[in-house]
C-alpha positions in Angstrom: -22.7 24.4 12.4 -19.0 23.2 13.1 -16.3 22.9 10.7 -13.4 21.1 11.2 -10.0 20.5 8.7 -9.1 17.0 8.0 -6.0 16.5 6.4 -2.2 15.3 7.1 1.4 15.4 6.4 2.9 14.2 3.4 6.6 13.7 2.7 7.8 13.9 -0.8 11.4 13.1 -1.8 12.6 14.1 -5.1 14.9 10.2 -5.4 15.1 7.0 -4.0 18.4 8.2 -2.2 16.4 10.2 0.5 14.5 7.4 1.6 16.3 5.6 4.9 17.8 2.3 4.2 14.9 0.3 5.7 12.6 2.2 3.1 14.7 1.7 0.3 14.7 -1.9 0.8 10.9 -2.4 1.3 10.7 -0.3 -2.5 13.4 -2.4 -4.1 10.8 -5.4 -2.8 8.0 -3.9 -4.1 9.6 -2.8 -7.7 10.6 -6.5 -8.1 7.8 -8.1 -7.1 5.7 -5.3 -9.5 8.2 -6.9 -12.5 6.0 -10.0 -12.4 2.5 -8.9 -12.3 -0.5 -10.7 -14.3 -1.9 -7.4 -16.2 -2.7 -8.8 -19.7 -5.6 -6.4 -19.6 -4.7 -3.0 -18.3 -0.8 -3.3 -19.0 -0.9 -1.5 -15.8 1.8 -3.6 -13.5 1.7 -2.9 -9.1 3.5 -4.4 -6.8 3.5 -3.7 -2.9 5.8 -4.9 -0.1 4.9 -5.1 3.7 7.3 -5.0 6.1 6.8 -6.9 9.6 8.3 -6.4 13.0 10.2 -9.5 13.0 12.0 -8.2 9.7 10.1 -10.3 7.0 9.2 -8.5 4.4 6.3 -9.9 2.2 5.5 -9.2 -1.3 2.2 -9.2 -3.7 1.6 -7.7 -7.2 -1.9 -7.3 -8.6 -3.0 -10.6 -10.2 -6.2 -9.7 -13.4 -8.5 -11.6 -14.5 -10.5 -11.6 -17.6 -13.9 -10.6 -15.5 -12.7 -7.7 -13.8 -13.8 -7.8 -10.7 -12.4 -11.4 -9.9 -8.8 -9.6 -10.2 -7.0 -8.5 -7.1 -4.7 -5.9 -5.9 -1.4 -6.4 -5.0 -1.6 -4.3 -2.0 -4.3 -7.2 -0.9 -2.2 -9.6 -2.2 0.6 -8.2 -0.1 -1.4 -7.7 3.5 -3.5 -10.6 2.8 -0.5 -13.0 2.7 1.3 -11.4 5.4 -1.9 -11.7 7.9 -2.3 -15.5 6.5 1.4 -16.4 6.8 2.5 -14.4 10.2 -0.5 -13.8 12.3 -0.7 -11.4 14.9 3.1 -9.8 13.3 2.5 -6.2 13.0 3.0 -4.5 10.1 5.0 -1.6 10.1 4.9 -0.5 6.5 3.8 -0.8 3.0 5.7 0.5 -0.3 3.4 0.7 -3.1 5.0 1.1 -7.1 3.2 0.9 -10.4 4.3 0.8 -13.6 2.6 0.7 -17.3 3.6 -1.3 -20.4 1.7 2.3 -22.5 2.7 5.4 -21.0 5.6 6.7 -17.9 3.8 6.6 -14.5 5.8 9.6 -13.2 3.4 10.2 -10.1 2.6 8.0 -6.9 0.2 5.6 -8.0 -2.1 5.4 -4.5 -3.7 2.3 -3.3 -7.8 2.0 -4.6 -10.8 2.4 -1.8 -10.7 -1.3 -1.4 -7.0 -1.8 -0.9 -7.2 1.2 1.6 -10.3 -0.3 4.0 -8.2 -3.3 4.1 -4.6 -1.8 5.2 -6.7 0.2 7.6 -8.7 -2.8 9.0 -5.1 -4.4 9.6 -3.7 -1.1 11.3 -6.7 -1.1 13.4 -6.3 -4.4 14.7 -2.9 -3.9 15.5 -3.2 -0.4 17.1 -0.5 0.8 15.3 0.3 2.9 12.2 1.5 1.5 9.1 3.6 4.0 7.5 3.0 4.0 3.0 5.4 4.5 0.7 4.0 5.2 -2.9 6.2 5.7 -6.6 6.0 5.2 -9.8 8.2 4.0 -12.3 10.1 7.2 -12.2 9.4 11.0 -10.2 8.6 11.9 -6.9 8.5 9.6 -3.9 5.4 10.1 -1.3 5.4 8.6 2.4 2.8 9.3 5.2 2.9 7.5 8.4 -0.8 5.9 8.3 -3.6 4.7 6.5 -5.7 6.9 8.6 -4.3 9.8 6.9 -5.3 9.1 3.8 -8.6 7.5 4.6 -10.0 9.9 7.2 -13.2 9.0 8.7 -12.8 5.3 7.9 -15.4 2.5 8.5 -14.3 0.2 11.2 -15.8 -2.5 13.8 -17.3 0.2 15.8 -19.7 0.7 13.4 -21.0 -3.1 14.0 -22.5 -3.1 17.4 -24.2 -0.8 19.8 -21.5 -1.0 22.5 
């Protein structure tokens, strides 16, 4: 039997003022665009902001629905509209904040399993990282530099053919 240790680096800055200018601005998109979620249901408001090589910077927030599963994410929201709007623009990062009408989120709310197979499926196509930056309404700021570090062993094409 062989072991091996999966894991990665994980930056954490204390306020908004450590983050570079470039980050900052991505956040700031991604706190406004988390202002104007749909979350009648969970009172749990996200928005995300990509950032694209040519400078654009694209926003989503998640968007509930009264059956649950027809809701999305706003990370999906976010990628989803960037691929649809400037295909074959690669993505160079994602800032990620959440907020709740009920209680302080004081911790990095991470993207869910689905919102993580799709950043990863983007960053795959591209062949390029796309660094995350996660907050909350308040606390500790957390960065990695890909998707692949935080979904380690992903599913991906290869998977689908015998070549």
């Amino acid at each position: 039997m062989k072991k091996k240790h999966i894991g990665f680096e994980l930056s954490i800055f204390d306020n908004k003022d450590e983050l570079s200018p470039e980050e900052l601005k991505v956040l700031k998109k991604a706190e406004q665009a988390r202002e104007n979620a749909y979350a009648p249901y969970s009172n749990f408001k996200v928005g995300a902001a990509v950032l694209l090589e040519n400078g654009e910077i694209v926003i989503g927030n998640n968007q509930e629905n009264s059956s649950y599963p027809s809701g999305l994410c706003a990370e999906r929201v976010a990628i989803f509209q960037a691929g649809a709007r400037y295909p074959g623009v690669v993505i160079k990062s994602i800032a990620i904040t959440a907020t709740s009408k009920d209680y302080d989120v004081n911790l990095p709310a991470g993207p869910c399993g689905n919102c993580r197979q799709s950043i990863i499926e983007y960053e795959q196509k591209q062949k390029s990282p796309i660094s995350i930056v996660l907050y909350g309404k308040s606390g500790p700021i957390y960065k990695c530099s890909s998707m692949a570090d935080i979904l380690p062993l992903a599913f991906n094409s290869s998977f689908l053919s015998d070549s």
